[in-house]
C-alpha positions as CSV (number, residue, x, y, z in Angstrom):
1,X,4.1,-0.1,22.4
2,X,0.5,-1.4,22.4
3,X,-1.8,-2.6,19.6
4,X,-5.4,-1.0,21.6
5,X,-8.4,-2.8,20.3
6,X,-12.0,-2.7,21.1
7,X,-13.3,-5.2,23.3
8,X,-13.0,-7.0,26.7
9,X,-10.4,-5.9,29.1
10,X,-8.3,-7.7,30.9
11,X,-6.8,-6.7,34.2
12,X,-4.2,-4.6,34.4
13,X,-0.4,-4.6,35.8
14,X,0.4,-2.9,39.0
15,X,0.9,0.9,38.1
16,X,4.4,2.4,38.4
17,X,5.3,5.8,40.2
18,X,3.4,8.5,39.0
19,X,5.3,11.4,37.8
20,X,4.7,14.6,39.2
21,X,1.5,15.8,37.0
22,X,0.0,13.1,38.5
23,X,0.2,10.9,35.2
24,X,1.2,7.3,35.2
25,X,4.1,6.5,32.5
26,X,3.5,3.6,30.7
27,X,1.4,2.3,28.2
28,X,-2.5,3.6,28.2
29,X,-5.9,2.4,26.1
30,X,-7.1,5.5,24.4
31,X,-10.1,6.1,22.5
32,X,-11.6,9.0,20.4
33,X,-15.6,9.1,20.4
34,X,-16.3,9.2,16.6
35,X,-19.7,9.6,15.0
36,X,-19.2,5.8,14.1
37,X,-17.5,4.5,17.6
38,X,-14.5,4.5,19.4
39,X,-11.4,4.7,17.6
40,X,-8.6,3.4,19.0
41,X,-5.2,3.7,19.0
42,X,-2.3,3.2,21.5
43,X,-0.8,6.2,23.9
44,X,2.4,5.6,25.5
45,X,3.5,8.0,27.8
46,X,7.8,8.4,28.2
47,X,10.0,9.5,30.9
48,X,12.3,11.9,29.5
49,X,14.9,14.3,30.3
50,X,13.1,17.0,29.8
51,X,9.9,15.5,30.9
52,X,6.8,13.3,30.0
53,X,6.4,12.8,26.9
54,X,3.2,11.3,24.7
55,X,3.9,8.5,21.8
56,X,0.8,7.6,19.6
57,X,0.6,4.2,18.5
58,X,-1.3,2.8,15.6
59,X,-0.4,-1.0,15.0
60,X,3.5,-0.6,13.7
61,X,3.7,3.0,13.9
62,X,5.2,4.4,17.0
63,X,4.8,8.7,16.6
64,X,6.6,11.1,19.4
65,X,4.5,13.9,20.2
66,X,5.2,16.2,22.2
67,X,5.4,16.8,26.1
68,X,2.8,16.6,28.9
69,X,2.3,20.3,29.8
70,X,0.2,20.5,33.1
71,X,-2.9,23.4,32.8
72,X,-4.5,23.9,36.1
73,X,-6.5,21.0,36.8
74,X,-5.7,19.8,33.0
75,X,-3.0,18.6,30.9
76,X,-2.3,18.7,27.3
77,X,0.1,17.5,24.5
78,X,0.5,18.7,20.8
79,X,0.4,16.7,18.1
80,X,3.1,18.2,15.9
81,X,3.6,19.0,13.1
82,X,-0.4,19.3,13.0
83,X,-1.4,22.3,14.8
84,X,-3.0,19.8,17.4
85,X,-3.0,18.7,20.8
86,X,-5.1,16.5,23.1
87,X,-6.3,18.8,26.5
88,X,-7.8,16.1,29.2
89,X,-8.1,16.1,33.2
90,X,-6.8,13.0,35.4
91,X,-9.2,11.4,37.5
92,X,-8.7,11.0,41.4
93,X,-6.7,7.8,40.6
94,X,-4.7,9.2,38.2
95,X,-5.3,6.1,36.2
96,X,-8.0,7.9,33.5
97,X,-7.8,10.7,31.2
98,X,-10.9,12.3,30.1
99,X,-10.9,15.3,27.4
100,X,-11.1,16.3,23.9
101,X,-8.6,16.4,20.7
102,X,-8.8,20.0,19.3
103,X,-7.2,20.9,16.0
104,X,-6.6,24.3,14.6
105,X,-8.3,24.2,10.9
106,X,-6.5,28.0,10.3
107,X,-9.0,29.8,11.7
108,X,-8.5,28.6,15.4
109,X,-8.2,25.5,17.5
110,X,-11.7,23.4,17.3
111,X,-12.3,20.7,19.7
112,X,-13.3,17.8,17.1
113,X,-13.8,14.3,19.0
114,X,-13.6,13.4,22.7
115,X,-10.5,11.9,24.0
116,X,-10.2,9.2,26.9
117,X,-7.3,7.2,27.9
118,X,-6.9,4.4,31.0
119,X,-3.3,3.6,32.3
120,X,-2.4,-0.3,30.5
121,X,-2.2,-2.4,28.0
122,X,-4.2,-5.3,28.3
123,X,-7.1,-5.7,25.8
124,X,-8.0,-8.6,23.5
125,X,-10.4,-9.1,20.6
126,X,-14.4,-9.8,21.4
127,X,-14.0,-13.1,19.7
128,X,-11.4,-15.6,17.9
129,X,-11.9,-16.2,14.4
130,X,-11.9,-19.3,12.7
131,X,-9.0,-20.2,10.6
132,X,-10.6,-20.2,7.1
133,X,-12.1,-16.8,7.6
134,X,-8.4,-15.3,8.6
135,X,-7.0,-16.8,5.5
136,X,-9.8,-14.9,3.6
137,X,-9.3,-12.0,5.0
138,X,-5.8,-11.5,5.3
139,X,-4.3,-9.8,1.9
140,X,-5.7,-7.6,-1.0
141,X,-9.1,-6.4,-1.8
142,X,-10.5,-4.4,-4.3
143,X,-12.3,-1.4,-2.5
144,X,-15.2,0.8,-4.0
145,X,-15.8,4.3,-2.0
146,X,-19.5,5.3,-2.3
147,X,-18.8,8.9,-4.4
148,X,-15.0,8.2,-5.5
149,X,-14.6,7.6,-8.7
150,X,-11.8,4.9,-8.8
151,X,-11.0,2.0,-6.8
152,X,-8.8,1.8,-4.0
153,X,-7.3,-1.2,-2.7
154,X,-7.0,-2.5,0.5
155,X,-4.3,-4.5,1.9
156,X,-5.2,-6.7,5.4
157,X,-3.4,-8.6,7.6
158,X,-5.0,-10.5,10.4
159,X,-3.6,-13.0,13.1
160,X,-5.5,-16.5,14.7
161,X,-6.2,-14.2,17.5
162,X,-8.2,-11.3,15.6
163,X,-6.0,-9.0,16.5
164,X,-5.8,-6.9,12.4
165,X,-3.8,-4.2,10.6
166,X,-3.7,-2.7,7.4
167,X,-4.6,0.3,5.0
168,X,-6.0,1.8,1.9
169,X,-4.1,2.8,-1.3
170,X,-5.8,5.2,-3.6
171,X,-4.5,7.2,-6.2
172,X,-3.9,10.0,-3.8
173,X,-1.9,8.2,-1.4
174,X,-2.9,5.8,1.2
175,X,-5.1,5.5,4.7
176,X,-1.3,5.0,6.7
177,X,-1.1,2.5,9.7
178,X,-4.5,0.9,10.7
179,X,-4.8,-1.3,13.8
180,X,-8.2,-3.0,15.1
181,X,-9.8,-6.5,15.1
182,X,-11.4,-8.9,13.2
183,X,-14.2,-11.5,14.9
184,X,-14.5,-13.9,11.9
185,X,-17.6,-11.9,10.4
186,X,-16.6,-8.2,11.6
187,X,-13.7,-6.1,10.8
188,X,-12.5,-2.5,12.5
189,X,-9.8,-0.9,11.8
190,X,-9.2,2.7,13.2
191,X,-6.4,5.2,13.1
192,X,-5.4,8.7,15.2
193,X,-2.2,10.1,13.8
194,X,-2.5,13.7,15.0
195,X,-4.4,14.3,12.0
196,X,-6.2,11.4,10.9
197,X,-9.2,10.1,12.6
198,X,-10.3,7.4,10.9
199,X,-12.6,4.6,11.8
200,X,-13.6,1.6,9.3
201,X,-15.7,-1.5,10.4
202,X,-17.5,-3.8,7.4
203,X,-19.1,-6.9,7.8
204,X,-18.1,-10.3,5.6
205,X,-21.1,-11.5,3.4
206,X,-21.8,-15.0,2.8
207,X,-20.4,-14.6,-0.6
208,X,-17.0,-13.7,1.0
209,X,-16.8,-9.6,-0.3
210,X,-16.9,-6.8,2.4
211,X,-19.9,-4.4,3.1
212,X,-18.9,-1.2,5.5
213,X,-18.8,2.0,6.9
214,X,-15.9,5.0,7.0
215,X,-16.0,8.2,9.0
216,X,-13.5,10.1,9.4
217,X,-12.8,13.0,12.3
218,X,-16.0,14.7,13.6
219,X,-18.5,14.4,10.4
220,X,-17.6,12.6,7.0
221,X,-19.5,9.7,6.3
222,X,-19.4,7.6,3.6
223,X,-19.8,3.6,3.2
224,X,-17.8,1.1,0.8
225,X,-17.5,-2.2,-0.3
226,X,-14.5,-4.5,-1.5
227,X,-14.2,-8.1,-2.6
228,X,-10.7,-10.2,-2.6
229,X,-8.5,-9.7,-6.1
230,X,-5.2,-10.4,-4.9
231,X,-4.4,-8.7,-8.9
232,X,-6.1,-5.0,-8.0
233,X,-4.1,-2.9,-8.4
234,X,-4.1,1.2,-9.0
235,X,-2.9,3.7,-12.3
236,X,0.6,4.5,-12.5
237,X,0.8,7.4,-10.4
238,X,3.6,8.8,-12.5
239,X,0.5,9.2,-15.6
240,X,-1.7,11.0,-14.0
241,X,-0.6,14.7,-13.2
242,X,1.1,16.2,-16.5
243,X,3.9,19.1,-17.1
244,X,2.0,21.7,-19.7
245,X,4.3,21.8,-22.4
246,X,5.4,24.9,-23.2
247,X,5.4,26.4,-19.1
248,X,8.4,27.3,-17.2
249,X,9.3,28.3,-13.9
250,X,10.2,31.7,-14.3
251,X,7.6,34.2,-13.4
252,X,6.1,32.0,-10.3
253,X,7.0,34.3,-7.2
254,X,5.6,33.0,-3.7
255,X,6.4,34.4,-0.4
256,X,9.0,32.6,2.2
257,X,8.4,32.4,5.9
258,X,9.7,35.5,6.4
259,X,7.8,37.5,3.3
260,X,10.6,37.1,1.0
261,X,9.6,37.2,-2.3
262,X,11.0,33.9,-4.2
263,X,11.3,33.1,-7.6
264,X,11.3,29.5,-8.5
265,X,13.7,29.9,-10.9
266,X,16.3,31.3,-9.1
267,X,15.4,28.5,-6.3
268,X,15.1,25.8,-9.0
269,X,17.8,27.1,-11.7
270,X,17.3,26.3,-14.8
271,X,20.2,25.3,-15.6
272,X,20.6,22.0,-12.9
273,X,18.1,19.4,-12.4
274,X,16.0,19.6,-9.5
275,X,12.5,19.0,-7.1
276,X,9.5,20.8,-6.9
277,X,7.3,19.7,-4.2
278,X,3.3,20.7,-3.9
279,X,2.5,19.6,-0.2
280,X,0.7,20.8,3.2
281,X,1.8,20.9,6.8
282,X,-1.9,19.6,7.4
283,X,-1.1,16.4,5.1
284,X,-0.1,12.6,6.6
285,X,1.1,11.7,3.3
286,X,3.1,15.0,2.9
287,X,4.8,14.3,6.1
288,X,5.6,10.4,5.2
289,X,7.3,12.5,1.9
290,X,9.5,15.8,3.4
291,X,10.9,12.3,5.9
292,X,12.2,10.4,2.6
293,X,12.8,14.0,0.6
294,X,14.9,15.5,3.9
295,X,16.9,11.5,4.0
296,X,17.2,11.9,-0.3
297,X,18.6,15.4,0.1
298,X,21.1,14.5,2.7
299,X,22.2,11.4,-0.2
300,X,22.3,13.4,-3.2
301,X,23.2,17.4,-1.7
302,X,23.8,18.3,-5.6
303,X,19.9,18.2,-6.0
304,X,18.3,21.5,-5.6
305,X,15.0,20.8,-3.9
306,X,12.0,23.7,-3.4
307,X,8.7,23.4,-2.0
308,X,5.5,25.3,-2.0
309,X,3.0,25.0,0.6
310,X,-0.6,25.4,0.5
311,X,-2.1,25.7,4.1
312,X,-5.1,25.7,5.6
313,X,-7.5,28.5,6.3
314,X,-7.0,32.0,4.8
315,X,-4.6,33.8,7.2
316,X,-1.2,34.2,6.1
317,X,0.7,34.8,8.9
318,X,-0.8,31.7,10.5
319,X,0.9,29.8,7.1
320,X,3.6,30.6,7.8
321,X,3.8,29.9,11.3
322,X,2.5,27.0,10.2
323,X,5.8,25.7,8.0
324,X,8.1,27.2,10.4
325,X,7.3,24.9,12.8
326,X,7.0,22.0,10.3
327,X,10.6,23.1,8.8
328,X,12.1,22.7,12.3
329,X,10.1,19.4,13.2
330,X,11.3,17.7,10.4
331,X,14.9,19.8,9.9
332,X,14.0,20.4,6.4
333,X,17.2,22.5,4.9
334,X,15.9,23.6,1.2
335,X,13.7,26.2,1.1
336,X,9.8,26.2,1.6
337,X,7.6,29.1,0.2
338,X,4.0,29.8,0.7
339,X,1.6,29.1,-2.1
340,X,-1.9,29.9,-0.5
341,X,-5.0,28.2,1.0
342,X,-4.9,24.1,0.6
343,X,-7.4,24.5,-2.1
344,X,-6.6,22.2,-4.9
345,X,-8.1,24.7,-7.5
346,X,-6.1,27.3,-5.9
347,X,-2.6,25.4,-5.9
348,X,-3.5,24.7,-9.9
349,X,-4.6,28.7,-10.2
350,X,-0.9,29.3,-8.5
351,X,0.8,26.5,-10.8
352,X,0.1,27.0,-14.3
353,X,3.3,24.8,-15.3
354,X,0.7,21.9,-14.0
355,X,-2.1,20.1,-16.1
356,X,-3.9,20.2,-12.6
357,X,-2.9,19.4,-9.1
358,X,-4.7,16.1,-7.9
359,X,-3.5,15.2,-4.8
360,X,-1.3,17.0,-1.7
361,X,1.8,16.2,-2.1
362,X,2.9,16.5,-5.7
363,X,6.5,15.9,-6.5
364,X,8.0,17.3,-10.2
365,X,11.5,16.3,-11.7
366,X,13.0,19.1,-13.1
367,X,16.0,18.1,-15.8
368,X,18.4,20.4,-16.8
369,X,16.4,23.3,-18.8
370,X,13.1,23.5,-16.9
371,X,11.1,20.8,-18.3
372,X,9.9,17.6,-16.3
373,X,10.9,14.4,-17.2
374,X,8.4,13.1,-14.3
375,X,5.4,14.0,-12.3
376,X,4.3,11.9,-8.9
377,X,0.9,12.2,-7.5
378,X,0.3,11.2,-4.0
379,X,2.5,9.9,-1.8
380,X,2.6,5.6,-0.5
381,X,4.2,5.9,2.8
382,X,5.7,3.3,5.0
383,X,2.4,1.1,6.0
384,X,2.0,0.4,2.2
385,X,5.3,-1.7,3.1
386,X,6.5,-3.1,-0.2
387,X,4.8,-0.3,-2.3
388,X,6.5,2.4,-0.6
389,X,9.6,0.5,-1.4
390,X,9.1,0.3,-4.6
391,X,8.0,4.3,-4.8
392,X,11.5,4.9,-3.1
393,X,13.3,2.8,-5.8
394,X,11.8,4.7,-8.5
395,X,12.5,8.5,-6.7
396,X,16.1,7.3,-6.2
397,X,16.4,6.0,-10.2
398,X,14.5,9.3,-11.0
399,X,17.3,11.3,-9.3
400,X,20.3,9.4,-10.7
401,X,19.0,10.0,-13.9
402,X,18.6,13.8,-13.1
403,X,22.3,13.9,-12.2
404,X,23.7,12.0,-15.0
405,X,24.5,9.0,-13.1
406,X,23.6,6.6,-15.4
């Protein structure tokens, strides 16, 4: 895999065979033209039996997408499970890829950003950065969002060469795996996940705290700043979502993939302990969750598990093409219903049981008898490294508890 930066390139290795649309496998520099700048991220395109396929890469993160399908003078790849694909055209070469990332928002796919790719790998950092500023750098900040209301934190990681990595935590989950450089008074750290596009750069001031920039996809703006606390840290995010006493799950009735009409109650019986999960196909975070929640219900199959969905748009039968496809990309086996449009004040309309619902995906522990002994907001996936494995420790004590095992 390859860590694509910004900045002078280097020649590249002699290209191998092409395959037979023309594409060179191997490792590629992509970029996607944001309002802010190129973000990049890695593309690795993989021989396969059943043909080529496309990897992203973002720093540690290697993500299989799906296969090269050739379009006329075009190719393109989805982005599962997303609802998004890149569509770009080879040059004579066959060493560059020009074209666009499109995503379908529920009403349609949009093209969002323009897409360009050239076959290998080597790239470096515009300049080295001195060791002092590395060490300042590299660990945990306490980052202010103009317009949010609480502090994030951010966690950086940057080597003698410049080369850096990292994300966000917030109380609704974190930024996932960011990859980019760091010149000694610069940092830029970008992501493209299939549904992230996310570019940050911020400037080091002589009093050592962090003035920047973050846009995200096609048109949000909004700028931040962050100074080092290696003590920041973020609410329990087990407080802040709350049961309503006195709520139960019988009389919630949602709509499976086929139209089934599901009670919660007879999915979630009131008489075992189980999961409730509030997510979205559309969601990183939500994804990084059904992973651990698909691995968790393979450990412990005496846990009922249910999920509701809330997707984008306002058409229905696109929902629920929608989770189909995300059931069978993931090989989720408990069931999934539909709750609506991914509108938070809907989902809370929908889930009266709820104080509110903050943040996509929400994950309630249901003991024996309907009530919660636990709510989770957010998810910390697996570039939050030891936070996530904490958050795992305490959904696997969670469970045990639920089943009596202690």
């Amino acid at each position: 895999g390859a860590l694509c930066l910004l900045g002078a390139i280097w020649g590249c290795a002699p290209a191998p065979t092409p395959e037979p649309s023309g594409l060179v496998p191997g490792s590629w520099r992509a970029t996607l033209a944001s309002p802010g700048g190129a973000i990049p991220f890695g593309l690795d395109l993989v021989q396969t039996a059943e043909g080529l396929r496309a990897v992203l890469v973002n720093g540690e993160e290697r993500r299989p997408a799906g296969l090269v399908e050739r379009q006329g003078a075009r190719i393109r790849f989805e982005l599962p499970p997303y609802q998004s694909a890149v569509v770009a055209k080879l040059d004579e070469d066959g060493r560059g890829l020009a074209g666009y990332w499109e995503r379908d928002a529920g009403e349609g796919p949009t093209p969002l950003l323009p897409f360009a790719a050239v076959a290998g790998t080597d790239s470096k950092p515009p300049a080295t950065p001195d060791p002092a500023s590395v060490a300042l750098l590299s660990g945990r900040w306490r980052v202010r969002f103009e317009g949010d209301e609480e502090d994030a934190v951010g966690l950086f990681k940057v080597a003698s060469t410049g080369r850096a990595s990292g994300t966000f935590l917030t109380t609704l989950g974190d930024y996932r795996y960011l990859s980019g450089w760091f010149d000694g008074e610069a940092l830029r750290l970008g992501c493209f996940d299939g549904a992230h596009a996310f570019l940050f750069e911020a400037r080091l001031g002589d009093e050592g705290g962090l003035t920047g920039d973050f846009w995200s996809r096609d048109s949000f703006h909004t700028t931040w700043v962050a100074d080092r606390d290696d003590d920041a840290t973020l609410p329990d995010d087990f407080a802040l979502t709350r049961w309503t006493e006195g709520q139960h799950l019988d009389g919630l009735v949602f709509p499976d993939v086929d139209g089934e009409r599901r009670a919660l109650d007879e999915l979630l019986p009131p008489e075992s302990p189980g999961l409730l999960v509030v997510f979205g196909t559309w969601c990183p975070n939500c994804n990084d969750l059904t992973e651990t929640l698909v691995a968790l219900h393979r450990r412990y199959p005496r846990l009922p598990i249910a999920a509701i969905a809330f997707e984008l748009g306002s058409d229905s039968l696109k929902h629920g093409e929608a989770v189909r496809a995300y059931i069978d990309h993931h090989g989720i086996d408990y069931p999934v219903v539909l709750g609506g449009s991914a509108s938070k004040a809907v989902a809370t309309e929908a889930l009266p049981i709820l104080d509110r619902v903050r943040a996509y995906p929400t994950t309630v522990f249901l003991a024996p008898g309907g009530r919660a002994t636990a709510v989770h907001t957010g998810f910390s996936g697996p570039a939050t490294g030891k936070r996530h494995g904490a958050l795992l420790e305490r959904f696997e004590s969670e469970i045990e508890s639920l089943l009596g095992h202690r």
